[in-house]
C-alpha positions in Angstrom: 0.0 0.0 0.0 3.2 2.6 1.0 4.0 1.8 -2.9 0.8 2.1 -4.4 0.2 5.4 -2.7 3.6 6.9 -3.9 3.2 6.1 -7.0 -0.4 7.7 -6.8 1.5 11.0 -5.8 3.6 10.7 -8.5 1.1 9.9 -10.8 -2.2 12.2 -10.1 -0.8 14.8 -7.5 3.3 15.8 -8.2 2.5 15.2 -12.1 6.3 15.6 -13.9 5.2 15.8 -17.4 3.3 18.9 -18.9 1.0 16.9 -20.4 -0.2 14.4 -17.1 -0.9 17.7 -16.0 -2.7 19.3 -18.4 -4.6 16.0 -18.5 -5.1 15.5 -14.8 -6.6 18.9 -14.7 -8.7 19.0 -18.0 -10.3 16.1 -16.2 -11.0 17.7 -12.8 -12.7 20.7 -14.9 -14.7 18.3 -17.0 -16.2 16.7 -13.6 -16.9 19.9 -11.9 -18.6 21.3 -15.1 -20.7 17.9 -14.9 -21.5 18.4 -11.3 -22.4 22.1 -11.5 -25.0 21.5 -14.4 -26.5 18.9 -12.3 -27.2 20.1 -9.3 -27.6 23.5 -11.0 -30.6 21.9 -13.2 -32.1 19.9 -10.3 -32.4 23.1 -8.6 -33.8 25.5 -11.5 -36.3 22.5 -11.7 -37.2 22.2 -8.6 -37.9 25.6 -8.5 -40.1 26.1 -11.1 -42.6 23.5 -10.2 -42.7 24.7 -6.6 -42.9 28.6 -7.4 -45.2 28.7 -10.5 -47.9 26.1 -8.5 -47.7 28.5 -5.5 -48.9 31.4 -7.5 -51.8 29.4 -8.9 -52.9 27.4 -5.7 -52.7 31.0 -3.8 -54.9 32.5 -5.8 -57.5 29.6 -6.6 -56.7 27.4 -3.8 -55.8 23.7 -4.5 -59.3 22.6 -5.8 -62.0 24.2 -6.3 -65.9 22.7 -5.5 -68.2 24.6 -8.0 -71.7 22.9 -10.2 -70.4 20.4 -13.0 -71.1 22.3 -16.2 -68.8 22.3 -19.2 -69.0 26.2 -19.6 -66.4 28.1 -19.5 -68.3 31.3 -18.2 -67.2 33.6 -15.9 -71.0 33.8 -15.0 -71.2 30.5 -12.6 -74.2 29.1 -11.6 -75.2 29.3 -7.7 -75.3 26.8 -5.0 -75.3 26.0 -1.4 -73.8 23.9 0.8 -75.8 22.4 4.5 -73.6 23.6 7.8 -72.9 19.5 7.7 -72.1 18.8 4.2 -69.2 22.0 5.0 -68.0 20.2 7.9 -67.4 16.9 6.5 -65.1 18.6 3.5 -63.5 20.3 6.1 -62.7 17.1 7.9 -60.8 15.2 4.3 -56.8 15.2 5.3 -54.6 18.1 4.8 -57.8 20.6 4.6 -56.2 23.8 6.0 -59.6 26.3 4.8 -62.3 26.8 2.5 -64.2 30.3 1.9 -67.1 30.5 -0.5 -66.3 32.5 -3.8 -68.2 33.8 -6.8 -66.9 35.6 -10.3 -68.5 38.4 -12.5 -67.3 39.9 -15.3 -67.2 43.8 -15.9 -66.3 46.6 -17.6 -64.1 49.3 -15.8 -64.5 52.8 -17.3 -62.6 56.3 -16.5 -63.1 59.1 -18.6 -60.6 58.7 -21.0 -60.6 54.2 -21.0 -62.2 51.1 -20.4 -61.2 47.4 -19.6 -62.7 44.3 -19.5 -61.7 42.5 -16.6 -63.2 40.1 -13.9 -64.0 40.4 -10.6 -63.7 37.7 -7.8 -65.9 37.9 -5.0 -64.7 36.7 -1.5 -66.2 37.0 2.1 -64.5 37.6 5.9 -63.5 34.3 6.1 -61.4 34.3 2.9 -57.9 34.3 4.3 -56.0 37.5 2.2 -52.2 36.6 3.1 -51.6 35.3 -0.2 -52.7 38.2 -1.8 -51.4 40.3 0.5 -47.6 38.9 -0.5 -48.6 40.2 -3.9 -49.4 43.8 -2.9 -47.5 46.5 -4.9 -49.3 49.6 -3.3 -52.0 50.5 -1.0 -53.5 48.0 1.7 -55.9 44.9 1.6 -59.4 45.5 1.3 -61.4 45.3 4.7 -64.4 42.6 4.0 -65.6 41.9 7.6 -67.8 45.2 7.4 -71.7 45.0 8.2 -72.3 46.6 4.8 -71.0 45.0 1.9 -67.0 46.8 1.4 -66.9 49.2 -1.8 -63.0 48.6 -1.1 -61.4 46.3 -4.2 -57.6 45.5 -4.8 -57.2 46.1 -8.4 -54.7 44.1 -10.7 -51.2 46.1 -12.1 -51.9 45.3 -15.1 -55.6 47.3 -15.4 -54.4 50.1 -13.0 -51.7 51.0 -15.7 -53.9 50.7 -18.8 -56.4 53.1 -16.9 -54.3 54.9 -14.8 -55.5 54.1 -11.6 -53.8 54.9 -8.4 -54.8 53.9 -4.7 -57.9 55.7 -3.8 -59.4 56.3 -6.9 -62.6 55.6 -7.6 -63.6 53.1 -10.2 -66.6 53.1 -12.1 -67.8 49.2 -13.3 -70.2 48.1 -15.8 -71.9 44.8 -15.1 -74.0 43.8 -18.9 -77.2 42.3 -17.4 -80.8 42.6 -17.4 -80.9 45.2 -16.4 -77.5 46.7 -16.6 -76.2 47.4 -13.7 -73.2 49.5 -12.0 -71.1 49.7 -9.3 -68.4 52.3 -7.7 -65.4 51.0 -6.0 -62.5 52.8 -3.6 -59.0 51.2 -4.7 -57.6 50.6 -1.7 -54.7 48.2 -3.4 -53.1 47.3 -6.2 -51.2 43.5 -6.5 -49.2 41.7 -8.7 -49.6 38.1 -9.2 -47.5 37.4 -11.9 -49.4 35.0 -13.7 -51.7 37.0 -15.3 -50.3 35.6 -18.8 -52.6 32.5 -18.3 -55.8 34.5 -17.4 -57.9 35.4 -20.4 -58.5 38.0 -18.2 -57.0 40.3 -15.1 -59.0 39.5 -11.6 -59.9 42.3 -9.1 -61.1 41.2 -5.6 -63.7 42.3 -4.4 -66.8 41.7 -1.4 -68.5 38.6 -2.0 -71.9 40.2 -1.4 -72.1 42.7 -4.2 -71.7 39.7 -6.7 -74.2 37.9 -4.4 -76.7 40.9 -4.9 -75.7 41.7 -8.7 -76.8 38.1 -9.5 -79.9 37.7 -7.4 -79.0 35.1 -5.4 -79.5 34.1 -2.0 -77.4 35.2 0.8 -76.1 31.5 1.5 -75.6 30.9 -1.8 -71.8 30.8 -3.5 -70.1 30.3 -7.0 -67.4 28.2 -5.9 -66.0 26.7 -2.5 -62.4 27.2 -2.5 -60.5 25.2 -0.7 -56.8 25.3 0.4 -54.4 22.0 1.3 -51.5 21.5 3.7 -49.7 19.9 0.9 -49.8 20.2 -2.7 -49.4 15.9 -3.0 -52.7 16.4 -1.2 -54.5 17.5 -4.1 -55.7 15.0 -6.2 -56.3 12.5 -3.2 -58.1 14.7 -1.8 -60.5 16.2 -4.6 -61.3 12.7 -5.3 -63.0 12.0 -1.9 -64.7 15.6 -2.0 -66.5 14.5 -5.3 -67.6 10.9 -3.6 -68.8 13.2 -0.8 -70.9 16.0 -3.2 -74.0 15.2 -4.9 -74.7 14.6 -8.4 -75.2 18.3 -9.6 -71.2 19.3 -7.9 -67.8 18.5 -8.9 -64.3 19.3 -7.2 -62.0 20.3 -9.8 -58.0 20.9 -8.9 -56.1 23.5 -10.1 -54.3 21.1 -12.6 -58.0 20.6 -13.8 -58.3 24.2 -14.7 -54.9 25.0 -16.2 -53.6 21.7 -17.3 -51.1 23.1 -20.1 -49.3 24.7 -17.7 -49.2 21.7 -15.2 -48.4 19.7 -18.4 -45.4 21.9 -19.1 -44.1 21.8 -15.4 -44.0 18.1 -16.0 -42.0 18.1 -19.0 -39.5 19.9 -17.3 -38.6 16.5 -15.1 -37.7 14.8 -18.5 -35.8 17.3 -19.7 -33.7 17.3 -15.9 -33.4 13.4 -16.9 -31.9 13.5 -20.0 -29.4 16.7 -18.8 -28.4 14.8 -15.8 -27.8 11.6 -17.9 -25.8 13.6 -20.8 -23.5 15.0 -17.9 -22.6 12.1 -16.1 -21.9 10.8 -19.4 -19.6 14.1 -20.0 -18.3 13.9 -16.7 -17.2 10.2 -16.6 -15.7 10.2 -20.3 -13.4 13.3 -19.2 -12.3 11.3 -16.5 -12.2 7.9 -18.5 -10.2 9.7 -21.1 -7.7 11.4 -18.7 -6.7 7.9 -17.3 -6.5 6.2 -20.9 -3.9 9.2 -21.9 -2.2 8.7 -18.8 -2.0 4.8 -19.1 -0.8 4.8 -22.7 1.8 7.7 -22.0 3.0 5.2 -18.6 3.1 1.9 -20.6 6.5 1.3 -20.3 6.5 2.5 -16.9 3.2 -0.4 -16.4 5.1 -3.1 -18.4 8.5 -2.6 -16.1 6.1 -2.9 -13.2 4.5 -6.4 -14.3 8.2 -7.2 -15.0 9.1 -6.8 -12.0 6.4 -9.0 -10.3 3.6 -6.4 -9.6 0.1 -7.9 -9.4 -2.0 -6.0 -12.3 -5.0 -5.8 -9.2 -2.3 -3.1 -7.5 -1.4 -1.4 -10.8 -5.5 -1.4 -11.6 -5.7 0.3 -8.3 -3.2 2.7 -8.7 -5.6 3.9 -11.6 -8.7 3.6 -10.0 -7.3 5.5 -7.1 -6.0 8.1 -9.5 -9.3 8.5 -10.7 -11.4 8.5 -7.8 -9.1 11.7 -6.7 -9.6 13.6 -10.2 -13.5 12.6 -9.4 -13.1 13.7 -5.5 -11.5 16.5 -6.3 -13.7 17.8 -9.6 -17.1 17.1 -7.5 -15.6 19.3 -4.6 -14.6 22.3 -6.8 -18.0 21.6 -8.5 -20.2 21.5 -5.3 -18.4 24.8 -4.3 -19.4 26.8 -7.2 -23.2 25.0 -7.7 -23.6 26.6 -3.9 -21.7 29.7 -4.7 -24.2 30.3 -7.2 -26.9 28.6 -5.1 -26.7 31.5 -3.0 -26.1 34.6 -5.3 -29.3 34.1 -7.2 -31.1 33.1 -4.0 -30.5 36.2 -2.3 -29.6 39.1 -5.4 -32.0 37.6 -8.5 -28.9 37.8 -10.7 -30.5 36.1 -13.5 -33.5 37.7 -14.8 -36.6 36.3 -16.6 -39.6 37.5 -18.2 -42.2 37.7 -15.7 -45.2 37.3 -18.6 -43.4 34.3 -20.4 -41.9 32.3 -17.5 -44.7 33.4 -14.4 -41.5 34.3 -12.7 -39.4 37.4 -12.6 -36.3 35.6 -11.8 -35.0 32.1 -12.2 -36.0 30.4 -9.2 -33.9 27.8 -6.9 -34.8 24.8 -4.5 -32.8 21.8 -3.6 -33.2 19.5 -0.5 -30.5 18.7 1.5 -31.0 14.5 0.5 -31.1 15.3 -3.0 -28.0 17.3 -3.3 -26.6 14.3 -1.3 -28.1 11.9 -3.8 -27.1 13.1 -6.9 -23.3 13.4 -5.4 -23.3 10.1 -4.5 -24.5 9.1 -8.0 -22.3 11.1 -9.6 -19.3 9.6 -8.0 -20.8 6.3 -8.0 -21.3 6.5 -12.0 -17.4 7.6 -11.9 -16.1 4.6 -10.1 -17.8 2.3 -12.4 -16.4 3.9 -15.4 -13.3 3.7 -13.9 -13.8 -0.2 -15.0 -12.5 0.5 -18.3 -9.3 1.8 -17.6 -8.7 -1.1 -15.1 -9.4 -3.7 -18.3 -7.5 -2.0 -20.6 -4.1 -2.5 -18.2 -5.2 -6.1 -17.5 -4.5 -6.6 -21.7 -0.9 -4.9 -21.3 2.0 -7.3 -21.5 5.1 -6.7 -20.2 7.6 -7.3 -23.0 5.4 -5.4 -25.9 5.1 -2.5 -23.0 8.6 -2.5 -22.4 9.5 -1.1 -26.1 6.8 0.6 -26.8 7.0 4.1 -27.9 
């Protein structure tokens, strides 16, 4: 072992030639690259399908109980729900809240514009801190009043076309028989950042003026929203909601309303797979390489040490042990800068994206403490069985062709 690891010195570490060294260290570059792309992607991936669902399941909640109908309207159709039939949705797993909810669509008017936009209805016991992370200007509308709250939060997007500030009035046009018309205080304006998927912006406003424009009865709702512990949650859970509704309701998750956009969150777990796969591939041929160039520029020196009665097991390991140090050593330099750059664009946004295209405004980060460790472990673990090749290749060496070669 005192030989094998002196030769290793020799032969990874205290390299004489300019070329073992060049080699040596193209390798270690080649296997950080591989590990910085890796955990890099993992992270961009994980971040995108945990930000981007946030957004949506903030501002619909995780499924959504409303009449089955195959209309897309943003007029619903009204119903109620018993005190009991409430209480036993509140009671599936991972249930955090429901509120009641109802959508209208208007017409916003000043003097010199107008915009068609939507506006969603929601009562005191609509939690607002969601929305409230959103808000760009102003405060969050009070809806616990006696009197139904003229107070709405307006989207960005509608207060810029219109040229709205907080405490404006706003003037909205409901087309009905009869028409009818509202005025409403601004009292915030909010951001979402989805607003690309909406066929239309979304103001908030008191449930009860949507309740009164429509004619419905005080207990009655558009849609229960109703928000989860978990996102995993989802789908289990809407399931056991529909066995529990009658006939005339359905419970439809947010991946129900927008599946293209779920769809495309999805894709990006294949696209992680193949990346990960072409860089370990990258990684372990760099490395594979380096050791072939260095075995075929030491044959003599391998062939004088078969001559001389050395097992080829301890000359195999001397290779293997050099690369299992340029592997070491790359993933180390490569784990530094992945976390490096881990923490730049968690805390300064270096890289920017289009908030309207991506849903984001910046490219968003996430990686677990297990899965960092998991995909080192694979990495070096791919490494070390590539190293098989190189081990092969000196078992085929003899000692008298090695001897002269040149």
């Amino acid at each position: 072992m005192s030989l094998i690891r002196f030769l290793f010195k020799r032969l990874a570490i205290d390299q004489g030639n300019h070329l073992s060294r060049l080699v040596v260290r193209i390798a270690i570059a080649g296997v950080a690259t591989g590990i910085v792309v890796i955990l890099a992607a993992s992270a961009i991936v994980n971040g995108f399908q945990q930000s981007i669902p946030v957004k949506f399941t903030g501002f619909w909640g995780h499924i959504q109980v409303s009449k089955l109908e195959m209309s897309q309207s943003f007029e619903q159709r009204p119903f109620s729900l018993r005190l009991d039939e409430l209480e036993s949705l509140q009671q599936n797993e991972g249930v955090e809240w429901m509120a009641p909810t109802a959508t209208k669509a208007g017409i916003a008017r000043t003097d010199e514009a107008f915009e068609g936009f939507v506006l969603k209805g929601v009562d005191s016991s609509y939690r607002l801190d969601f929305l409230a992370s959103c808000l760009t200007q102003g405060k969050m509308p009070a809806f616990s009043t006696e009197e139904a709250s003229n107070e709405m939060l307006l989207p960005q997007s509608v207060a810029r076309k219109l040229e709205l500030k907080v405490g404006d009035k706003l003037q909205c046009f409901f087309i009905q028989e009869p028409p009818r018309a509202r005025v409403f205080t601004i009292s915030g304006i909010y951001k979402l950042g989805i607003e690309g998927e909406f066929s239309k912006p979304y103001a908030i406003i008191d449930l009860r003026h949507i309740v009164k424009l429509n004619g419905w009865s005080d207990d009655e709702m558009g849609s229960l929203e109703v928000h989860l512990s978990k996102f995993e949650q989802m789908q289990p859970t809407a399931y056991a909601m529909s066995e529990q509704l009658d006939a005339r309701l359905e419970a439809y998750t947010v991946q129900d309303l927008y599946p293209n956009l779920f769809g495309w969150l999805q894709l990006f777990d294949l696209n992680k797979q193949v990346l990960m796969i072409i860089m370990l591939l990258v990684a372990g041929i760099n490395m594979v390489s380096a050791l072939f160039i260095l075995i075929l520029e030491r044959t003599q020196t391998i062939g004088l040490f078969k001559a001389m009665g050395m097992q080829t097991r301890s000359i195999s390991a001397l290779f293997v042990l050099t690369g299992a140090y340029i592997s070491g050593l790359g993933m180390l330099i490569g784990n530094v800068l992945a976390l490096t750059f881990y923490w730049l664009q968690t805390q300064f946004s270096i890289i920017k994206l289009d908030e309207a295209s991506y849903y984001v405004s910046a490219v968003p980060l996430s990686i677990g403490l297990e899965e960092w460790l998991l995909l080192n472990v694979a990495t070096f673990a791919s490494c070390v069985v590539l190293l098989l090749l190189p081990a092969l290749a000196i078992a085929r060496i003899r000692p008298v062709e090695a001897i002269r070669f040149q």
